[in-house]
DOMARTOR-358649 format. One line per 8 residues: number of its first residue (from 0); their letters; for each residue x, y, z of N, C-alpha, C. Coordinates in steps of 0.1 Angstrom, whole numbers, plus 2048, in hexadecimal, padded with zeros to 3 digits. Layout:
// residues N
NUM> A> X:Y:Z:X:Y:Z:X:Y:Z ~ ...;
//
This chain:
// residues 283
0> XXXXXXXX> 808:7F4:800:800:800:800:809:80C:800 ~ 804:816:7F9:80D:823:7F9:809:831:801 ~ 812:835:803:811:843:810:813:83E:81A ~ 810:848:822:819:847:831:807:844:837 ~ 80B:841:846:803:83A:854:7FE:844:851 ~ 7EB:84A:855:7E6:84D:855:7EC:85A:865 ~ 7E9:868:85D:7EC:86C:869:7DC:875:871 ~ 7D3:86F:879:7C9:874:881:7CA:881:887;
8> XXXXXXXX> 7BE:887:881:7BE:897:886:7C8:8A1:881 ~ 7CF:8A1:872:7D8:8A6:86F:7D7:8A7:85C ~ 7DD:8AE:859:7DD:8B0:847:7E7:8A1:841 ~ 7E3:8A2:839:7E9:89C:833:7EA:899:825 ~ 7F4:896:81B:7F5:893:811:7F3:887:80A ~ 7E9:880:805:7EA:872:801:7E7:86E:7F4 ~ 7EA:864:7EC:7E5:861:7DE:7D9:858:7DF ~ 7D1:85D:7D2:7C6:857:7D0:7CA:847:7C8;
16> XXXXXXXX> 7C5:843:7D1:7C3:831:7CB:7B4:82D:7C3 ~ 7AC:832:7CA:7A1:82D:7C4:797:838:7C0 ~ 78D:835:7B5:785:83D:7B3:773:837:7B5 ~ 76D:83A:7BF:75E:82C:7BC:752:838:7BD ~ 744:833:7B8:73C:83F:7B9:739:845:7C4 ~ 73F:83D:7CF:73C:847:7DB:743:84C:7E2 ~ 74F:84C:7DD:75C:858:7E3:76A:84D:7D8 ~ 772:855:7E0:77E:84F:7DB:787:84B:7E7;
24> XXXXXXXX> 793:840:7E6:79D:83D:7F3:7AB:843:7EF ~ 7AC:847:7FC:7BD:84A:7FB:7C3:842:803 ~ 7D4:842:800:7D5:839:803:7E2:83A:815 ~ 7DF:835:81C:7E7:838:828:7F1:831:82F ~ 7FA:82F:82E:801:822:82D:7F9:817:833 ~ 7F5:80B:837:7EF:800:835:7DE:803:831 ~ 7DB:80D:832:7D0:813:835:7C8:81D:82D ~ 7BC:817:825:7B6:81D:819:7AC:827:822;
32> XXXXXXXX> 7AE:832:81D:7A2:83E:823:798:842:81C ~ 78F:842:822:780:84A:818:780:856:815 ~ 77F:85D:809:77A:86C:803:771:86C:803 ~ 766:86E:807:758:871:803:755:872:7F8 ~ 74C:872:7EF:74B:877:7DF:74B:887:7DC ~ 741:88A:7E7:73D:898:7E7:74D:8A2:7EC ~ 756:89C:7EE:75F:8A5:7F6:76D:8A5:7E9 ~ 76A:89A:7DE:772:898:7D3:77A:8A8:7CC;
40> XXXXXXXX> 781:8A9:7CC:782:8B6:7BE:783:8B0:7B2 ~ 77E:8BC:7AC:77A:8B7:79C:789:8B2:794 ~ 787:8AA:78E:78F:8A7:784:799:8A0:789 ~ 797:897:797:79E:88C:7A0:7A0:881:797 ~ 7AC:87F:798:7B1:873:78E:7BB:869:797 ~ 7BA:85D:796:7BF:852:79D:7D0:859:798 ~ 7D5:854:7A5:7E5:85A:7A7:7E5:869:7AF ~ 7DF:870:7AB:7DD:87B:7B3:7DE:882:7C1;
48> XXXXXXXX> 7E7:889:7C1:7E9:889:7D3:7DE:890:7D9 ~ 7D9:892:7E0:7CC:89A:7E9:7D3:89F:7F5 ~ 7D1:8AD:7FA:7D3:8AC:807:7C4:8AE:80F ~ 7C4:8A4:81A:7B7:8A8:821:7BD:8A3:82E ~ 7B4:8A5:83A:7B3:8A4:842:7AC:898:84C ~ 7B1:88E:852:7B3:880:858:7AB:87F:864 ~ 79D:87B:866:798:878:876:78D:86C:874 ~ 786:867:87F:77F:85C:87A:76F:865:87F;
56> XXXXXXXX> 765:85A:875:75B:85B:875:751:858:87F ~ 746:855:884:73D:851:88E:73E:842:88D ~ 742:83B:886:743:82C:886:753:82A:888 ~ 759:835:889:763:831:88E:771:82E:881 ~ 76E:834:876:77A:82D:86C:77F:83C:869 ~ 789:835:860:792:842:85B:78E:84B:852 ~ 78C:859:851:784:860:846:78C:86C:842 ~ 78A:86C:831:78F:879:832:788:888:82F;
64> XXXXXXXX> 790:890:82B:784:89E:82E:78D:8A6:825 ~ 786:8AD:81B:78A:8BA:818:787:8C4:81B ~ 77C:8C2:828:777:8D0:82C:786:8D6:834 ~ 788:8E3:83A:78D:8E9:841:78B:8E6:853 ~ 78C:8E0:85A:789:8E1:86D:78C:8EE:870 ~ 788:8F3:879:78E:900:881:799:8FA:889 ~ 79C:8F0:88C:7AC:8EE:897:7AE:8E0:88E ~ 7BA:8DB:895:7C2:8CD:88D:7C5:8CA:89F;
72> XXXXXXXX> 7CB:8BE:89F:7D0:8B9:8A9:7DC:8C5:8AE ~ 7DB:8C2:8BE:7EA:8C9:8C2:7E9:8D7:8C0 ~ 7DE:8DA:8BD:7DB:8ED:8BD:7D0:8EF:8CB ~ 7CE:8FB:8CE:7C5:900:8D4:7BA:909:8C8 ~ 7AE:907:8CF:7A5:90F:8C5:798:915:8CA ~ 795:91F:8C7:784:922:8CB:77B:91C:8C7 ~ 775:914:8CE:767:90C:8C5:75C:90B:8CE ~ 751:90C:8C7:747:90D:8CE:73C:901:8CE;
80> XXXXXXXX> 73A:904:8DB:730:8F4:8DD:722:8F5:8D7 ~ 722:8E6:8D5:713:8E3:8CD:70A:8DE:8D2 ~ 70E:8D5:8DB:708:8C9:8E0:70D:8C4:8EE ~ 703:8C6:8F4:706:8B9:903:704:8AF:907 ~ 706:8A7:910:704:899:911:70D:897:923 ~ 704:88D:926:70A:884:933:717:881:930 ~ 71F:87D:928:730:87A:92B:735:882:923 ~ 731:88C:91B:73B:899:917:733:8A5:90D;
88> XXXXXXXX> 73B:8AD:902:72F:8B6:900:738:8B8:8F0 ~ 733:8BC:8EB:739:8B9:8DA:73A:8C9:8D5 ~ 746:8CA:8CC:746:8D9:8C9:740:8DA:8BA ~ 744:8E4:8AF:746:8E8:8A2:752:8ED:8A3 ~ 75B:8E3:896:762:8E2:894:766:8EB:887 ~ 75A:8E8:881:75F:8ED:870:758:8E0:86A ~ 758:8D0:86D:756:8CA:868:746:8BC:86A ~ 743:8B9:864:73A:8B1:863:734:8AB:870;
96> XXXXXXXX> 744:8A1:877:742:89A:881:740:8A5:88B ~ 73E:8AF:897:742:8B3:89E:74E:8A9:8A9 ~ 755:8B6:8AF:75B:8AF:8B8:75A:8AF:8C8 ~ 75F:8A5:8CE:758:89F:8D8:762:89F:8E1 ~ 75E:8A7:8EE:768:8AE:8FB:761:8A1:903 ~ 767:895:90D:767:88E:915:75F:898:924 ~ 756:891:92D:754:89B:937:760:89C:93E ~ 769:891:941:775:892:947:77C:8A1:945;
104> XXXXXXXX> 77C:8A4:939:786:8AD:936:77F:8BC:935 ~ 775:8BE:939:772:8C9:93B:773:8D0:94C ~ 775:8DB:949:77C:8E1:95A:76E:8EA:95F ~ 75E:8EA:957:754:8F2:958:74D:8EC:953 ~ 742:8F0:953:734:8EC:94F:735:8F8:941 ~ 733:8EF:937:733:8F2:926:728:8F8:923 ~ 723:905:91B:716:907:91A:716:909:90D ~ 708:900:904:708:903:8F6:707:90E:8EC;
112> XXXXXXXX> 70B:90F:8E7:70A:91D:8DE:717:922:8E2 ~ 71E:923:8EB:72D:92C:8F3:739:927:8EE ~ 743:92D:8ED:74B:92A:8E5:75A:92A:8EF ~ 766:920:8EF:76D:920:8F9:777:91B:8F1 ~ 781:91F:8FC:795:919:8F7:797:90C:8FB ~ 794:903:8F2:79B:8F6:8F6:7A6:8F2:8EE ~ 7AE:8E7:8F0:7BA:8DA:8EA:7B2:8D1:8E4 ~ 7B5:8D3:8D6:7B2:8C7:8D1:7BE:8BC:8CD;
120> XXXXXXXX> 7BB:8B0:8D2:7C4:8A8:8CC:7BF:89D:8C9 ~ 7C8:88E:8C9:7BC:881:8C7:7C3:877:8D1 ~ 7B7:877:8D7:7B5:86A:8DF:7BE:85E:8E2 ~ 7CA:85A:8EB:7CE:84B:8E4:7C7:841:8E3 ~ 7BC:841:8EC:7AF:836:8ED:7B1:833:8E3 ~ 7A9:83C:8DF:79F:83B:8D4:7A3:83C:8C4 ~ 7AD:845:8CA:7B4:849:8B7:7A7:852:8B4 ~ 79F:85B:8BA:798:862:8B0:79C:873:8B6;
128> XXXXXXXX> 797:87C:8B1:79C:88C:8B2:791:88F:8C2 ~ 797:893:8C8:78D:89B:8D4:792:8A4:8D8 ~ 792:8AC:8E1:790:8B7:8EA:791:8BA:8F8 ~ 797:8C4:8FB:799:8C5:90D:799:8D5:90D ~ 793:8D4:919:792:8E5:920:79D:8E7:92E ~ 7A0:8DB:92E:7AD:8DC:937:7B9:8DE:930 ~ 7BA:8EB:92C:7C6:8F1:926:7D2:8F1:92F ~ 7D1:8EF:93E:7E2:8F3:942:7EA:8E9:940;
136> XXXXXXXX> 7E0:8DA:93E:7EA:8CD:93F:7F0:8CB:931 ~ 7ED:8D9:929:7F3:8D2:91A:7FC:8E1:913 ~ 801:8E8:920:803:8F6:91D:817:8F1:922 ~ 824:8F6:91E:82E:8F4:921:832:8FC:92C ~ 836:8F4:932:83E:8FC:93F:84D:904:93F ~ 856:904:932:85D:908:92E:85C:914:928 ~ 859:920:928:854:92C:920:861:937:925 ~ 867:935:934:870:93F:935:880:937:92A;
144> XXXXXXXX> 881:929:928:88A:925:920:88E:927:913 ~ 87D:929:90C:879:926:901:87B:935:8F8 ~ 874:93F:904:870:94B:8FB:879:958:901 ~ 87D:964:8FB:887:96D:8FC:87C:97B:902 ~ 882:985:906:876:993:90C:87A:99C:902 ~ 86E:99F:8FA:86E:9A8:8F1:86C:9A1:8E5 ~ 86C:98F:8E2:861:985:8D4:85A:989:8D1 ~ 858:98B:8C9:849:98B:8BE:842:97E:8C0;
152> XXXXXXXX> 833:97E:8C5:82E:96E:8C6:824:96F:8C0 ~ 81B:961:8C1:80E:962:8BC:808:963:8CA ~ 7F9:967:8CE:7F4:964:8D9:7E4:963:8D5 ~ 7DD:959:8DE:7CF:957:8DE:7CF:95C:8EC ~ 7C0:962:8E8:7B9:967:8F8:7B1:95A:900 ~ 7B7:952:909:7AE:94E:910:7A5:94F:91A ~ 7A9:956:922:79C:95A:92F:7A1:967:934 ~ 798:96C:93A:79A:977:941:798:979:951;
160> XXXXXXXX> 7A0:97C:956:7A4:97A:967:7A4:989:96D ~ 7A5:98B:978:7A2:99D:982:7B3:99D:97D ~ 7BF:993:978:7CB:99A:978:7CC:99D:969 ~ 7C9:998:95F:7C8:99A:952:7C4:98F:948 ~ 7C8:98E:93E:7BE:986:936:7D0:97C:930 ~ 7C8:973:934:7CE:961:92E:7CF:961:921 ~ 7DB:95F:921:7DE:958:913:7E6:94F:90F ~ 7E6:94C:902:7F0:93F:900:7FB:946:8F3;
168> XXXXXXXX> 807:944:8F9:80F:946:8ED:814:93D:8EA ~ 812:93E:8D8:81B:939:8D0:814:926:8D2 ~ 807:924:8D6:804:91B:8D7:80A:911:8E2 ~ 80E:916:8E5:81A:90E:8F4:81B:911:902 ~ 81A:91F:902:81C:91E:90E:811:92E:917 ~ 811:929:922:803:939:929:80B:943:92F ~ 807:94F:927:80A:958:92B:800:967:934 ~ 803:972:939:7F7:97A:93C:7FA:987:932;
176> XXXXXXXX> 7F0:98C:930:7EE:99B:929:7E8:9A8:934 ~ 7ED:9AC:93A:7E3:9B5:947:7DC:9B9:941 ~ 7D0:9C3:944:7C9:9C6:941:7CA:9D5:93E ~ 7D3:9DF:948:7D6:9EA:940:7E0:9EA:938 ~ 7E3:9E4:930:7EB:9E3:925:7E5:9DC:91A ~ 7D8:9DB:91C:7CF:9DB:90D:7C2:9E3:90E ~ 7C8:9E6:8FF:7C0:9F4:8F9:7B5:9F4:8EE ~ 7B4:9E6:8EC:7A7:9E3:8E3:7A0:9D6:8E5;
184> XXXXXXXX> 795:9D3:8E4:78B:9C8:8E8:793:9BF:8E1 ~ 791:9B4:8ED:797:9A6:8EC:78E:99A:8EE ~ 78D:98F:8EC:783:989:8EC:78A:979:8EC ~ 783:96F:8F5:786:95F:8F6:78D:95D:8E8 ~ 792:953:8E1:795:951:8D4:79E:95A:8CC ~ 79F:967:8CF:7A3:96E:8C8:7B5:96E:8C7 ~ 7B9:971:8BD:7C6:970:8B7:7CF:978:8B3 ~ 7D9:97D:8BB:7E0:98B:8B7:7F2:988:8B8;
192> XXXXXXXX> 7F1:995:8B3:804:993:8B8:807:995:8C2 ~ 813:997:8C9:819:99B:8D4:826:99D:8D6 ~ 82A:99C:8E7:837:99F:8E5:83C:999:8F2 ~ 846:98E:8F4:84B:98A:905:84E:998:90F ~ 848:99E:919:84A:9A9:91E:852:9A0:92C ~ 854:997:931:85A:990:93B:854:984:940 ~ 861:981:93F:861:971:944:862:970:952 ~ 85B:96B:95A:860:96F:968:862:960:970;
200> XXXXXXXX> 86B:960:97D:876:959:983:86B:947:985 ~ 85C:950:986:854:940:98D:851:93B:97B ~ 853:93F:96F:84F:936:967:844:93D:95E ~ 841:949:964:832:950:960:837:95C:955 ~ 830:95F:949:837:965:940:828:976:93F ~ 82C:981:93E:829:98C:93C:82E:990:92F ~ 81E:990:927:81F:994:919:81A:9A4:918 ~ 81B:9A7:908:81A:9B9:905:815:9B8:8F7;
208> XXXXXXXX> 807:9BF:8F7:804:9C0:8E5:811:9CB:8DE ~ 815:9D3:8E8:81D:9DD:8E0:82D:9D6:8E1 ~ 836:9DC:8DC:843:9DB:8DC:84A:9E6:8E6 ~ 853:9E2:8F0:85A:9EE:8F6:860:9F6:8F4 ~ 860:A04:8F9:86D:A0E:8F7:867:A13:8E6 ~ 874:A18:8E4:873:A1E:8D7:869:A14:8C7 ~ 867:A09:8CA:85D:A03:8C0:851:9FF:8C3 ~ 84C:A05:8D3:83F:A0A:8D3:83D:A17:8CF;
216> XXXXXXXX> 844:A1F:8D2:83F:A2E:8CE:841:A2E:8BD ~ 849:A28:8B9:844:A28:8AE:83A:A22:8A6 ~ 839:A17:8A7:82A:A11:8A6:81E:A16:8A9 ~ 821:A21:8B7:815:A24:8BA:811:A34:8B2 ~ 821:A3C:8AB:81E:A48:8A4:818:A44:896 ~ 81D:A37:892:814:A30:889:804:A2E:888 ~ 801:A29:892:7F5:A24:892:7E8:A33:893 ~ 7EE:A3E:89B:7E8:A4B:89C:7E8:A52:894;
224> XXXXXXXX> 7F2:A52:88A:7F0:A57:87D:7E6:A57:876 ~ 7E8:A47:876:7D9:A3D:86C:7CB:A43:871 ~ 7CC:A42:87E:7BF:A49:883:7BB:A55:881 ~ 7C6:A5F:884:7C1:A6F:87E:7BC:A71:872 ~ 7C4:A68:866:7C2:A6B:856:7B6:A64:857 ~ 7B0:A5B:85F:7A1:A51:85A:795:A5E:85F ~ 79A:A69:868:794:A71:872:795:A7F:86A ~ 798:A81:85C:79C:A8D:856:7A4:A97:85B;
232> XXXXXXXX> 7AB:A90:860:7BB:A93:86D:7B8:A9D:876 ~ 7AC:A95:87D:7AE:A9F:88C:7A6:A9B:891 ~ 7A8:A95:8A4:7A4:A8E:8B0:7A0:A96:8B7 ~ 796:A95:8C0:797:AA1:8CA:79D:A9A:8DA ~ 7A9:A9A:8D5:7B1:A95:8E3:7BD:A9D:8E6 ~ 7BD:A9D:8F3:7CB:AA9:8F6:7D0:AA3:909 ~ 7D4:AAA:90D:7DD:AA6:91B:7D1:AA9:922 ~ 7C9:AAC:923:7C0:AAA:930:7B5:AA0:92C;
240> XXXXXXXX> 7B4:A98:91A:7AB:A90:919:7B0:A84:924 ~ 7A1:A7E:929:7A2:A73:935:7A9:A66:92A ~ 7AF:A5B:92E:7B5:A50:930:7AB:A46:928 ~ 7A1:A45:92E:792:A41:927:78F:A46:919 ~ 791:A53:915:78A:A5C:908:796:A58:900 ~ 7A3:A59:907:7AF:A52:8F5:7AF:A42:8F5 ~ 7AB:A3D:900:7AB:A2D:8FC:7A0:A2A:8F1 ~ 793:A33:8F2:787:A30:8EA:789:A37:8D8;
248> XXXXXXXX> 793:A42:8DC:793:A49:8CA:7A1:A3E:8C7 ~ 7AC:A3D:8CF:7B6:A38:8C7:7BB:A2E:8CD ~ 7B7:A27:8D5:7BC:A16:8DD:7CA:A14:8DF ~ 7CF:A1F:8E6:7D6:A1F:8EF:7D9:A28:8FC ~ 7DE:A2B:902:7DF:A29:90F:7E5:A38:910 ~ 7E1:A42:919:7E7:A4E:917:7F2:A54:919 ~ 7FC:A48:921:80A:A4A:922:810:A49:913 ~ 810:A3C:90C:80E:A3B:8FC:80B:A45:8F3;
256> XXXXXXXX> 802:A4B:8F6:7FA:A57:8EE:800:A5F:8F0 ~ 804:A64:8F9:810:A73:8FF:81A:A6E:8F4 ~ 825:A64:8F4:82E:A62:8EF:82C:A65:8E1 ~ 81E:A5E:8DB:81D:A5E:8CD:81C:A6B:8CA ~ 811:A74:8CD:810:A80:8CA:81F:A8C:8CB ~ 82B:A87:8D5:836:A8E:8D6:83E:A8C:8CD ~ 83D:A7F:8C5:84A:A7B:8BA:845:A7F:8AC ~ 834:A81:8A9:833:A85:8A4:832:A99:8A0;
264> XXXXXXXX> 82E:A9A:8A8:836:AAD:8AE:842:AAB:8A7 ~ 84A:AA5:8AC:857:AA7:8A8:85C:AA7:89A ~ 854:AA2:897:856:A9B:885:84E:AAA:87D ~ 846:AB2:880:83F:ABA:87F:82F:AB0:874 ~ 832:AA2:87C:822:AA0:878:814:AA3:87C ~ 819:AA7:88A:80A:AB4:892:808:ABA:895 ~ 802:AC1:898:801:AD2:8A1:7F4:ACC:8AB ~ 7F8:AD1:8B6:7EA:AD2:8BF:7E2:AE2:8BF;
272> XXXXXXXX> 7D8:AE1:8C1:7CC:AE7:8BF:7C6:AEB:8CB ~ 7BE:AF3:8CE:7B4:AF4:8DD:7AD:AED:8DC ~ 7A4:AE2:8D1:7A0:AD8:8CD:7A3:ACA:8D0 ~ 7B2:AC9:8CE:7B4:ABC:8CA:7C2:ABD:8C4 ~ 7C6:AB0:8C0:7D4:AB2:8B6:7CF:AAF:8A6 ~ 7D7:AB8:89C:7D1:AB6:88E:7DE:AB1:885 ~ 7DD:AA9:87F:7E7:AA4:874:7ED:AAE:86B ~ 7FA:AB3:86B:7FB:ABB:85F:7FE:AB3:854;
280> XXX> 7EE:AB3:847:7F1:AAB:83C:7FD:AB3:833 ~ 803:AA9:82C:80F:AAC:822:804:AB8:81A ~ 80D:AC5:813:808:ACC:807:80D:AC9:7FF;
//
């Protein structure tokens, strides 16, 4: 048989072996897999590589998919539940089967329609794709090893706490974001950049949507710019606007805003006003 062992809950590349009217098989090393018919692309011709995506069906066998999932194994993802039941509660996935969180592995009571950060991975039981809401046992304890202060990371928002809002970077490991140090709505699921602001001595890492020192203020003379020209270049913000009134016109923080508005002074890109500060556009 040709191709490699089937790999569960993951992409994969495999050749078409067969063609029959009700799907087609690929082939996985010992192991022929079902295409569906309906999931075929046009003009599929035996030999042909396919890449799709590997999990099993409600009877339990090997299937393949060209739909897209929202997660693969070994990620974390926002997914929202569909369904309850006495031994666990099933999400949307993106795909046909939904998937199916054990009650074991939930740390709360799941409510349908709500949408939450779980691990997906698969089973050894079972060999099929499931789910856990117990994120810390699959999160790395290595982050002060791993990661440098001042990285560029990926970060998901997981929860939000009185100290700041949880997240996961770079898919590996938990970090925090405080909460006066973000200046625009954030939300469960949601996906942004960042930056390692400290690694500290017990293991616990302090993240930053902005960059420190001189490549936040620039960033942030950047971003104000954008705002004034969307604004016909002029804010009505000045040194006595409240902390509240520049987080809402320009989402950030009014220490930030002092800085941006001084570097741009200097450049002679603004004049302030009794009003406000106004862009001087190019003549």
């Amino acid at each position: 048989m040709k191709g490699t062992q089937p790999a569960v809950g993951h992409y994969q590349k495999l050749e078409v072996i067969k063609i029959l009217d009700f799907g087609l098989y690929l082939a996985a090393g010992t192991e022929e897999i079902l295409l569906p018919v309906r999931q075929i692309p046009e003009n599929t011709q035996i030999g042909d590589m396919l890449e799709v995506f590997i999990y099993r069906d409600s009877e339990d066998r090997l299937i393949a998919t060209t739909q897209k999932p929202l997660a693969v194994a070994d990620s974390f993802a926002c997914l929202r539940v569909t369904d309850t039941t006495s031994f666990g509660v099933f999400l949307d996935w993106g795909l046909e089967k939904d998937l199916f969180m054990p009650f074991s592995e939930q740390n709360k009571k799941l409510m349908p329609g709500r949408s939450y950060l779980v691990w997906v991975y698969v089973d050894k039981k079972t060999d099929r794709v499931v789910c856990s809401a117990r994120l810390e046992k699959y999160l790395s304890t290595d982050a002060p090893q791993a990661l440098t202060e001042d990285q560029e990371v990926d970060l998901l928002v997981w929860e939000f706490t009185d100290l700041g809002i949880k997240v996961i970077i770079n898919q590996q490991y938990s970090g925090v974001l405080y909460h006066n140090e973000v200046f625009s709505p954030l939300y469960v699921g949601d996906q942004t950049k960042g930056y390692i602001k400290k690694l500290r001595e017990d293991g616990k890492v302090d993240v930053s949507l902005r960059k420190k020192g001189y490549a936040e203020v620039q960033d942030a003379k950047s971003e104000l710019l954008t705002i004034l020209k969307k604004n016909n270049g002029f804010l009505p913000l000045h040194d006595n606007s409240s902390p509240q009134e520049i987080y809402e016109k320009v989402y950030m923080s009014k220490k930030t805003f002092k800085k941006a508005v001084g570097g741009l002074l200097k450049q002679g890109l603004l004049r302030i006003t009794d009003k406000g500060i106004q862009y001087e556009f190019p003549e």
